[in-house]
DOBA-452013 format. One record per atom (N, C-alpha, C): residue in one letter; x, y, z. Coordinates in pm, whole numbers, padded with zeros to 5 digits, always signed. Atoms other than C-alpha are relative to their C-alpha. Layout:
<nodes>
AXYZ
...
</nodes>
This chain:
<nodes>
X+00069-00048-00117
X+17120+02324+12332
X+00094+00079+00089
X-00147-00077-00097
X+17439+02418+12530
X+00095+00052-00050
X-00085-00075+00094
X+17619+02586+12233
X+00099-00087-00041
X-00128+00085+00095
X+17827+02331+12104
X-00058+00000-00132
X-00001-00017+00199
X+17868+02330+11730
X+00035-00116-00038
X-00015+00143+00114
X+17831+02071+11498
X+00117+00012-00129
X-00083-00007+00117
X+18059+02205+11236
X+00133+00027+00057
X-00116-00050-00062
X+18352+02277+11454
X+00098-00141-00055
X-00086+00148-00021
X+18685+02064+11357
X+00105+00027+00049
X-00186-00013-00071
X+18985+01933+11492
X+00091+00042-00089
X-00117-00050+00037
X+19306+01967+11371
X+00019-00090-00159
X+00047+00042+00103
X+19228+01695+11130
X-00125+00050-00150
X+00089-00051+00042
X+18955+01891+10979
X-00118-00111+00024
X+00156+00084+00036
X+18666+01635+11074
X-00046+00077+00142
X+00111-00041-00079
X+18366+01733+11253
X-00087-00122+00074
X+00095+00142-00084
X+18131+01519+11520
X-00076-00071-00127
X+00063+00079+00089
X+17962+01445+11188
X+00085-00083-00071
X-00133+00094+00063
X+18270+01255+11049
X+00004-00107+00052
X-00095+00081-00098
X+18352+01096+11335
X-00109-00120+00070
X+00164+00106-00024
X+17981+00970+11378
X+00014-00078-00112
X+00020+00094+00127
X+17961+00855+11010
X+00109-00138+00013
X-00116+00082-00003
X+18317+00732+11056
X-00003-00145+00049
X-00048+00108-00088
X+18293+00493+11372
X-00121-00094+00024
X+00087+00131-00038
X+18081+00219+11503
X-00058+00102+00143
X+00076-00019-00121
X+17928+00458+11774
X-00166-00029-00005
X+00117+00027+00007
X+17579+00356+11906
X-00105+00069-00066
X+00113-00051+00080
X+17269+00405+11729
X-00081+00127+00033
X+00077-00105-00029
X+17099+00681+11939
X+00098+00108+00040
X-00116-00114+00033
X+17447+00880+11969
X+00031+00067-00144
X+00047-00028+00157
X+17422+00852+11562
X-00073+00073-00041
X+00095-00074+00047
X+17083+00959+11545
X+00029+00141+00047
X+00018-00109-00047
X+17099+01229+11788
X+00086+00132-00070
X-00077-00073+00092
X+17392+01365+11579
X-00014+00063-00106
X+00031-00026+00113
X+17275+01360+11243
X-00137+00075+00006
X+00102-00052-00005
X+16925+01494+11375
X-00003+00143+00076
X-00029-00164-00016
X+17056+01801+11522
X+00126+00043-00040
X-00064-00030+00084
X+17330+01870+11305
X-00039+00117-00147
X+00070-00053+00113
X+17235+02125+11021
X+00072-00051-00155
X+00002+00052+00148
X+17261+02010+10650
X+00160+00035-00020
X-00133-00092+00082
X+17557+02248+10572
X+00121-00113+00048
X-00088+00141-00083
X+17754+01967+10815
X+00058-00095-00134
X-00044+00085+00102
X+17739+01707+10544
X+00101+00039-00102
X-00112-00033+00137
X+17940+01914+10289
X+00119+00053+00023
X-00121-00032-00059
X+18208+02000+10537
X+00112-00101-00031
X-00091+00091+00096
X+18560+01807+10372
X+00075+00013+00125
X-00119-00022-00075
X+18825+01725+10620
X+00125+00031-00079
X-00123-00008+00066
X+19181+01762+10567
X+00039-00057-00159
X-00025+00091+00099
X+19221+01459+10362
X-00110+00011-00129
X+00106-00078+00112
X+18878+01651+10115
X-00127-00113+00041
X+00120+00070-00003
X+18627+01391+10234
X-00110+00049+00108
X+00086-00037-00062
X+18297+01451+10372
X-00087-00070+00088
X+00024+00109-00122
X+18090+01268+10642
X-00036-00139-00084
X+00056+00086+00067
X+17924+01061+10359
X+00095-00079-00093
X-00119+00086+00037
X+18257+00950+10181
X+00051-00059+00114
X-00052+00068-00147
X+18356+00844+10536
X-00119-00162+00031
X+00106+00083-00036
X+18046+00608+10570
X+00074-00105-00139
X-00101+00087+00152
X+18179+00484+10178
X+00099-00062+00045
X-00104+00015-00029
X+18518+00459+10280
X+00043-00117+00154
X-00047+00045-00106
X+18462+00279+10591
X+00046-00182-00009
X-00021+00175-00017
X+18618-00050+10689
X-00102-00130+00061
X+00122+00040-00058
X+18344-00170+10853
X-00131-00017-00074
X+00057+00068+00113
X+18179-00335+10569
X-00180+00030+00015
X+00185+00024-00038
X+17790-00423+10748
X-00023+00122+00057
X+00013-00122-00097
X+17846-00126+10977
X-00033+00134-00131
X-00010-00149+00096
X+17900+00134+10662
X-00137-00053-00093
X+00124-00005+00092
X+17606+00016+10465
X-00124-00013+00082
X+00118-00014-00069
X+17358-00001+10770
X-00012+00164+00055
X+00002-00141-00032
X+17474+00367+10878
X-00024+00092-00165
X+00027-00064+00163
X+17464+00440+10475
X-00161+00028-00005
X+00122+00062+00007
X+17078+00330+10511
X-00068+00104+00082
X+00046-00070-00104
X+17026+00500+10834
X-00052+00181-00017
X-00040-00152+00011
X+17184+00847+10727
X-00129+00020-00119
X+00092-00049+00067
X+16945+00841+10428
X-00164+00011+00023
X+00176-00020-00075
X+16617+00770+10615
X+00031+00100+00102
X-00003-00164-00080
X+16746+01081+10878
X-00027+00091-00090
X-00027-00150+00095
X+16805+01305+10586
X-00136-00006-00077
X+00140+00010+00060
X+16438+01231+10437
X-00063+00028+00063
X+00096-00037-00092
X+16293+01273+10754
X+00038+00167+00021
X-00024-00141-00025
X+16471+01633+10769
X-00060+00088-00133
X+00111-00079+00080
X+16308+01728+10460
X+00090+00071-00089
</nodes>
C-alpha cells in the first residue's frame, strides 16, 4: 500500500517472507505477510540458498514450524 516491497533483502539475503516463515511472529502479522506478498517471494533463496519454505522446515521451533507449515499451505490455496 505504501510501497514497501516484499522481495527486498538484507544483507543476509532474506526477505520479510523468511523472516515471517522463520520466527514465531503473531498470527495476523503472518497472515498479512504471506497474503500480500506475491508468489515469486516464495522462491527467493537467501544467502545461505534457502527459501521461506525451507525456513519453516528448518525451523527449531518444532509445533511452531508445522502449524505455520499448515497455515502457509491453506494461504497459498486460498491465493489460487
Amino acid at each position: 500500500k505504501h510501497g514497501a516491497r516484499f522481495d527486498f533483502q538484507d544483507n543476509s539475503g532474506q526477505t520479510c517472507v523468511h523472516i515471517a516463515c522463520q520466527s514465531g511472529i503473531a498470527d495476523p502479522v503472518f497472515e498479512f505477510i504471506i497474503n500480500n506478498s506475491p508468489d515469486s517471494c516464495l522462491n527467493i533463496r537467501n544467502q545461505s540458498g534457502g527459501t521461506p519454505l525451507d525456513l519453516i522446515y528448518l525451523s527449531t521451533y518444532e509445533q511452531a514450524s508445522l502449524s505455520r507449515l499448515r497455515r502457509l499451505h491453506l494461504l497459498l490455496a486460498r491465493k489460487g
